[in-house]
C-alpha positions as CSV (number, residue, x, y, z in Angstrom):
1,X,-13.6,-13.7,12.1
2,X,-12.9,-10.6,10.7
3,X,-11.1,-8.0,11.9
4,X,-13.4,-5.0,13.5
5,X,-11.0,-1.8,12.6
6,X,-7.4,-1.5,12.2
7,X,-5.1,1.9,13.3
8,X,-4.3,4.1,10.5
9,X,-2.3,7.1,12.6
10,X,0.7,7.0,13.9
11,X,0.7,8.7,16.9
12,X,-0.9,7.3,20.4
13,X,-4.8,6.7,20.4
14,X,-7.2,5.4,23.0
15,X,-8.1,1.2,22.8
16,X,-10.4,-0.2,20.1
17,X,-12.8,-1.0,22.9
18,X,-13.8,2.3,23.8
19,X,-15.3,2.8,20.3
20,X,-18.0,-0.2,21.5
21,X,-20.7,2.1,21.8
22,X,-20.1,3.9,18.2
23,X,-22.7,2.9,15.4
24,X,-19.9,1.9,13.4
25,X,-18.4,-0.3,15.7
26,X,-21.7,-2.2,16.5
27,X,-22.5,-2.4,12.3
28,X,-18.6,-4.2,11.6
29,X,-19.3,-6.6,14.7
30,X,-23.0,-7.1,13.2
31,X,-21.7,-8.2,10.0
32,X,-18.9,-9.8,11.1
33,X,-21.4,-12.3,13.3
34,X,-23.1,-12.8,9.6
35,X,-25.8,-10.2,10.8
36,X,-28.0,-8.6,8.1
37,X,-28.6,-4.9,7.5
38,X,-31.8,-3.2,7.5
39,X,-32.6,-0.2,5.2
40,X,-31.6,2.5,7.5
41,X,-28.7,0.9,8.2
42,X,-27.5,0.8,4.4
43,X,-27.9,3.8,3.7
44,X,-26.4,5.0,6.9
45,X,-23.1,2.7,5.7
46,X,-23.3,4.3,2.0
47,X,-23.8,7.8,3.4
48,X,-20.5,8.1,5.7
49,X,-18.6,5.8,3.4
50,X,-19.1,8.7,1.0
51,X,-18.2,11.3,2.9
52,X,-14.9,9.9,4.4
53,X,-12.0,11.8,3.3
54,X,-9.4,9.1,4.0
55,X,-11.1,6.0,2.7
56,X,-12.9,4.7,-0.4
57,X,-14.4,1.5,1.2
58,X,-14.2,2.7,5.0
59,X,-15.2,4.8,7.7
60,X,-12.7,6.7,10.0
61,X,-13.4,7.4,13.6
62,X,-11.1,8.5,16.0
63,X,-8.0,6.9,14.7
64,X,-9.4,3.5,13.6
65,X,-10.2,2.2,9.9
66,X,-13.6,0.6,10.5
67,X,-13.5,-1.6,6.2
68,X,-16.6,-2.6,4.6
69,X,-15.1,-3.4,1.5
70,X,-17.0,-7.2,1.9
71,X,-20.4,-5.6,1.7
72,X,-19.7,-2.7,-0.7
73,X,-20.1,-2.9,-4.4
74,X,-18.8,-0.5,-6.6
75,X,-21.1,1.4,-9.1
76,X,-20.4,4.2,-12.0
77,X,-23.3,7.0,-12.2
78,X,-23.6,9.2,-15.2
79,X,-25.5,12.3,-13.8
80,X,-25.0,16.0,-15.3
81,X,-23.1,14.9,-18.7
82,X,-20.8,13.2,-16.1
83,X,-19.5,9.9,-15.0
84,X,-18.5,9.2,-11.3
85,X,-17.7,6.2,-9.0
86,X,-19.3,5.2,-6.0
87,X,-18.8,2.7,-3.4
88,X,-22.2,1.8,-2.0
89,X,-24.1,-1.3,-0.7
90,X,-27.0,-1.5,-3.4
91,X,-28.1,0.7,-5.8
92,X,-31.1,2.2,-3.5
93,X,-28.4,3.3,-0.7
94,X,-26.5,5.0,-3.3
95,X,-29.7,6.8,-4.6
96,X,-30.3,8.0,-1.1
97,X,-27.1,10.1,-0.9
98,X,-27.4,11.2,-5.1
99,X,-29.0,14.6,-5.7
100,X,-30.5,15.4,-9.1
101,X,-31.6,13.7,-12.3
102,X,-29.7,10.5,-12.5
103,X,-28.9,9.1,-16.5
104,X,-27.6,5.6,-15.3
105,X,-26.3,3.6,-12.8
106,X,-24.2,0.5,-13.8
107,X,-22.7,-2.2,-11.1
108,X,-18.9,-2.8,-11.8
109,X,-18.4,-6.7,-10.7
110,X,-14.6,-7.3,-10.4
């Protein structure tokens, strides 16, 4: 099975378990119980996977690196004459957090 989060501070934090009731939390033990995701729960995935400051493939909370790196594919997007990457679980999440006129969207299988 895999692992639900793993510490990424150094300094004392409360147990794993008290995180049980956290969205994030119940979407790592979903998937790791070979759950499937619905919409809302996609985007919700893509959305704070893009706004984490720490991670590229992750979500911080409270101490605790909660990786979807299993179900996250990584896409460029040229938008505004630019290119960027973007980690997001299908090409409709990633839409749902991407402002603007969009050029092109291309999957990057490693």
């Amino acid at each position: 099975m895999t692992q639900i989060a793993t510490k990424f501070v150094k300094w004392d934090i409360p147990e794993l378990a008290t995180l049980q009731d956290s969205k994030v939390y119940k979407l790592r033990v979903h998937l790791n119980n070979g759950g499937k995701l619905n919409r809302e729960e996609k985007n919700w995935i893509t959305s704070n996977v893009w706004e984490s400051i720490y991670f590229k493939r992750g979500i911080a909370l409270n101490g605790y690196h909660f990786d979807f790196s299993d179900v996250l594919k990584r896409y460029f997007v040229k938008q505004h004459g630019s290119i960027h990457e973007y980690y997001a679980i299908d090409k409709t999440a990633l839409r749902s957090i991407l402002y603007g006129r969009i050029e092109d969207i291309v999957e990057v299988n490693n």
